[in-house]
N, C-alpha and C positions, 0 to 999 in steps of 0.2 A: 319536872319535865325531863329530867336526867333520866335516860335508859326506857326513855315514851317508845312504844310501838303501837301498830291497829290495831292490839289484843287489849289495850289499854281506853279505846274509847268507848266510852258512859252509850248506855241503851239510846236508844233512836226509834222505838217505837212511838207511832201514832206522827212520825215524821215524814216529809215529803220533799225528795231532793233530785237536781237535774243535774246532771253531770255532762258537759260540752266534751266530745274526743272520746266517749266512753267505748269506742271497739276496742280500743286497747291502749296500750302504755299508762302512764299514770292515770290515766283514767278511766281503765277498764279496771284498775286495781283500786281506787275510790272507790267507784260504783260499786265492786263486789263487795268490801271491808263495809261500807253504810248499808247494803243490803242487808251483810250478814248478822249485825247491831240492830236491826229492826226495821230501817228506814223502809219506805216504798218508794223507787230508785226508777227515776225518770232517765234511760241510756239515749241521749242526742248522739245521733253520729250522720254524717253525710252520706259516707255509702249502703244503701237498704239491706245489701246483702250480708256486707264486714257485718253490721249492725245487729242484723237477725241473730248470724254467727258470735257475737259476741254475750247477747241476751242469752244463748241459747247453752254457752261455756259457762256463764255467772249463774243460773239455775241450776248447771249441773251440780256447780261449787256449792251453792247456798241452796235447796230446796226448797227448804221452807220460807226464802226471803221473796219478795216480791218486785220484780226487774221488767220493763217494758220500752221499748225503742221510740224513740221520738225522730222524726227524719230533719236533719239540720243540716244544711249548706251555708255558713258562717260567711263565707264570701258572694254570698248573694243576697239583698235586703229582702225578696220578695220570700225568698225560703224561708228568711227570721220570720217576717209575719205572717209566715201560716205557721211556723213550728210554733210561736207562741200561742198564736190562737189555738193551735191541738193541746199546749199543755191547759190554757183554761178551760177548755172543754172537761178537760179530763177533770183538775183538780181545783177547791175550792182556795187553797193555799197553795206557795212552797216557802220551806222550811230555811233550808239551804241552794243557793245555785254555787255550783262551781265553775268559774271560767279556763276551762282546761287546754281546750283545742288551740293547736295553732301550728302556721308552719316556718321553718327557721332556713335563713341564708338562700334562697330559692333562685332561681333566675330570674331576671326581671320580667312580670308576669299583670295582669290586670284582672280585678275580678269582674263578673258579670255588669257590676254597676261602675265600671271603670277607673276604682281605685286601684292603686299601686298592691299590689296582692298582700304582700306582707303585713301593713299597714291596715289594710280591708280588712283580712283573717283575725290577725293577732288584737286590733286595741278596736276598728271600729265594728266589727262585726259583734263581737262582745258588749259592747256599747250602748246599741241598738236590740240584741237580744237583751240586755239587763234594764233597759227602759221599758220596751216590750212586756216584759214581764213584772213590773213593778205594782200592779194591782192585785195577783194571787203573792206576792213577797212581801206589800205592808199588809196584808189579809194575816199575816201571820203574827203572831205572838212577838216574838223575835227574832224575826230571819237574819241569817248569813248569807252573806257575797264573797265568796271568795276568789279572786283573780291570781292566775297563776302567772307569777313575773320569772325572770331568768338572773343569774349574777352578770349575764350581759349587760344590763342596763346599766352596770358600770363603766362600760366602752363610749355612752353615749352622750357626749359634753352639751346636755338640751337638747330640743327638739328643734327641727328646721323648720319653724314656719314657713320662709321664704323659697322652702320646696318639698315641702306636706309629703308632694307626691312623688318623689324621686326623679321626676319630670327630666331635670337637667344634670342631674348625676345620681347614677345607682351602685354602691358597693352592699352585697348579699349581709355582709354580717354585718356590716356598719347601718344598713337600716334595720336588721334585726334586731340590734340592741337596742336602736330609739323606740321600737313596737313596747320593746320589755320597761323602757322608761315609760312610757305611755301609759303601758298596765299601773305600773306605782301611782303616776299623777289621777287616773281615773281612780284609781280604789282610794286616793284619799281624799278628791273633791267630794267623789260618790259619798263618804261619809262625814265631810264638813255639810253637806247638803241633808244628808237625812239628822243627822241630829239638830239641823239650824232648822227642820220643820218639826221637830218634837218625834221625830219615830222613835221605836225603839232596834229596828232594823243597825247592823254593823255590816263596814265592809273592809274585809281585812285581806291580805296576798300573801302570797306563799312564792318560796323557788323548792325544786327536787335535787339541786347540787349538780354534779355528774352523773347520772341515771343514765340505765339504756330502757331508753324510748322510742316511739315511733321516729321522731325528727332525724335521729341519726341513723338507726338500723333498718330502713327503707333501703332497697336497691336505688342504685342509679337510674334516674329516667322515671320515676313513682313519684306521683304528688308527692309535694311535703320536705324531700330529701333534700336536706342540702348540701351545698360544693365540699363540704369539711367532712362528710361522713366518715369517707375513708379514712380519714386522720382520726378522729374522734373515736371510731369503734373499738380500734385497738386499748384506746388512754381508756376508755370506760371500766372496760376488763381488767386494768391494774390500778386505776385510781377511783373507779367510780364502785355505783351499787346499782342493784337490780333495780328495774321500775314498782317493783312494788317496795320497796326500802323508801326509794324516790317518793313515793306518793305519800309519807309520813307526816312530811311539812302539811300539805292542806289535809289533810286528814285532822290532824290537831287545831288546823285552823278554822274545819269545818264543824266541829264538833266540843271541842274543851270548853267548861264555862268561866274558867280564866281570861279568854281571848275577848280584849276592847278594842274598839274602833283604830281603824289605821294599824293596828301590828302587822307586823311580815316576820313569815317564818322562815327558817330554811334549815339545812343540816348542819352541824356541831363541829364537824373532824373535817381535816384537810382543807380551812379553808373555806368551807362552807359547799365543801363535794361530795362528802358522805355523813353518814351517820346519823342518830337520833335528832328528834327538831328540836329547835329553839330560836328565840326572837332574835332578827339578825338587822345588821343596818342598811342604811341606803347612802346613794350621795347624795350632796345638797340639790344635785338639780331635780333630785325626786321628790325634793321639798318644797318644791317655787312654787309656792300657792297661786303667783300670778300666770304661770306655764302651765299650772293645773285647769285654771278658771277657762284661759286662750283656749285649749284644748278643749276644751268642753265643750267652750261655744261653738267651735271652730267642727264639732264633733255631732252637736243638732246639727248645725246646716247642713253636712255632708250626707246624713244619715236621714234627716227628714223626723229624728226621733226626737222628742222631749218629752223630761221628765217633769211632767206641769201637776204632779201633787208635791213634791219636795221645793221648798222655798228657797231664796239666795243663801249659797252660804254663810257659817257661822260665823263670825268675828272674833 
């Protein structure tokens, strides 16, 4: 895994994968790297336009690869269920999803369906989309889930049940980080649950370290940007690495046939800021099978989604 790059990932033809945030940042850089490997590359992104413009940048890069826009508002249920229903239209499988999109540190905001924005985007809009699509993902041979977490979820001492929704108190990065905890607990019920019903589906997470991505290099006042930008853009530029460096972690997580159930990747150097991928740790509250299970359930009800072919989890 030492000195892994995208020029390093195994062909991908005859594959079919959805990449969530693909207008750009790490996931306009996925998108393009599994195009250019073979995949046929499902671009999810909210805005139609970025979108077009995005698809239409990844073609120019990859010619010969095969890239298509899917329209996704991740903070609104009713968008998931028509973005999913256009990818089953489209494809008899998918191969790979990546959960890429999300937005960090925001003002305190609600989505469409009146979750707590952060919360809605980051752990249940992903949720609901990887439920949603769970019929073309076990249609697959061996599909991948990859969830994109943060090293914030080390800020986050558990999840606040007793106010889910920030209801009674909201700090931007302090629920940020519990969104990134959240990613951890879902990608690894998500895979005590697929393997406790015999799939052969795996769902593993990734972080991109210090990358410049969309969450920090938004102007002020643009979806998505949060309070720290200004802070953060400068450190990027001396500690961090490009979003396409950044997007290595799932890349290797999307793709490598090393990668089992539950690993998290992220980068090597600084800390886990920059550099090549490799499997990296979590805390223990990203381990609390019982905070994993709460979440779940707690996660149908809000979402209206379940996953009724995967069985209780494994023991």
């Amino acid at each position: 895994m030492a000195g892994w790059t995208a020029g390093d990932i195994p062909d991908q033809g005859g594959r079919t994968v959805l990449v969530t945030g693909a207008n750009s940042g790490l996931g306009f850089h996925t998108a393009l790297q599994l195009g250019k490997h073979g995949a046929r590359v499902l671009m999810a992104a909210r805005d139609a336009a970025r979108g077009e413009q995005a698809v239409e940048r990844a073609r120019a890069a990859a010619p010969e690869a095969t890239f298509e826009l899917v329209s996704l508002d991740l903070a609104d249920l009713a968008s998931i269920a028509s973005a999913a229903a256009d990818v089953a239209s489209r494809v008899d499988r998918l191969d790979i999803l990546v959960n890429n999109a999300g937005v960090m540190a925001i003002p305190y905001q609600q989505t469409v369906d009146g979750f707590e924005k952060q919360l809605g985007t980051n752990h249940l809009g992903h949720f609901a989309l990887t439920g949603r699509l769970l019929p073309p993902l076990l249609a697959a041979p061996a599909a991948r889930v990859v969830t994109v977490s943060s090293t914030a979820h080390r800020s986050a001492n558990g999840i606040n049940f007793d106010d889910l929704q920030s209801e009674r108190s909201y700090s931007p990065m302090r629920v940020y980080g519990q969104t990134k905890l959240a990613n951890l607990l879902f990608t690894a019920e998500l895979d005590r649950r697929a393997r406790g019903a015999g799939t052969a589906m795996v769902s593993v997470a990734a972080h991109p370290g210090l990358a410049s991505t969309g969450l920090l290099t938004t102007r002020p006042g643009e979806p998505g940007r949060g309070f720290f930008g200004a802070f953060f853009n400068p450190l990027v530029k001396i500690l961090g690495q490009s979003d396409a460096a950044g997007a290595w972690p799932q890349l290797y997580a999307a793709t490598m046939p090393d990668v089992t159930g539950n690993d998290y990747f992220g980068p090597r150097s600084l800390g886990e800021q920059r550099g090549h991928p490799k499997k990296v740790g979590r805390t223990p509250w990203a381990t609390d099978e019982r905070s994993a299970a709460r979440l779940w359930e707690l996660s149908e009800g809000l979402t209206g989604v379940t996953y009724d072919r995967l069985n209780a989890p494994a023991t």
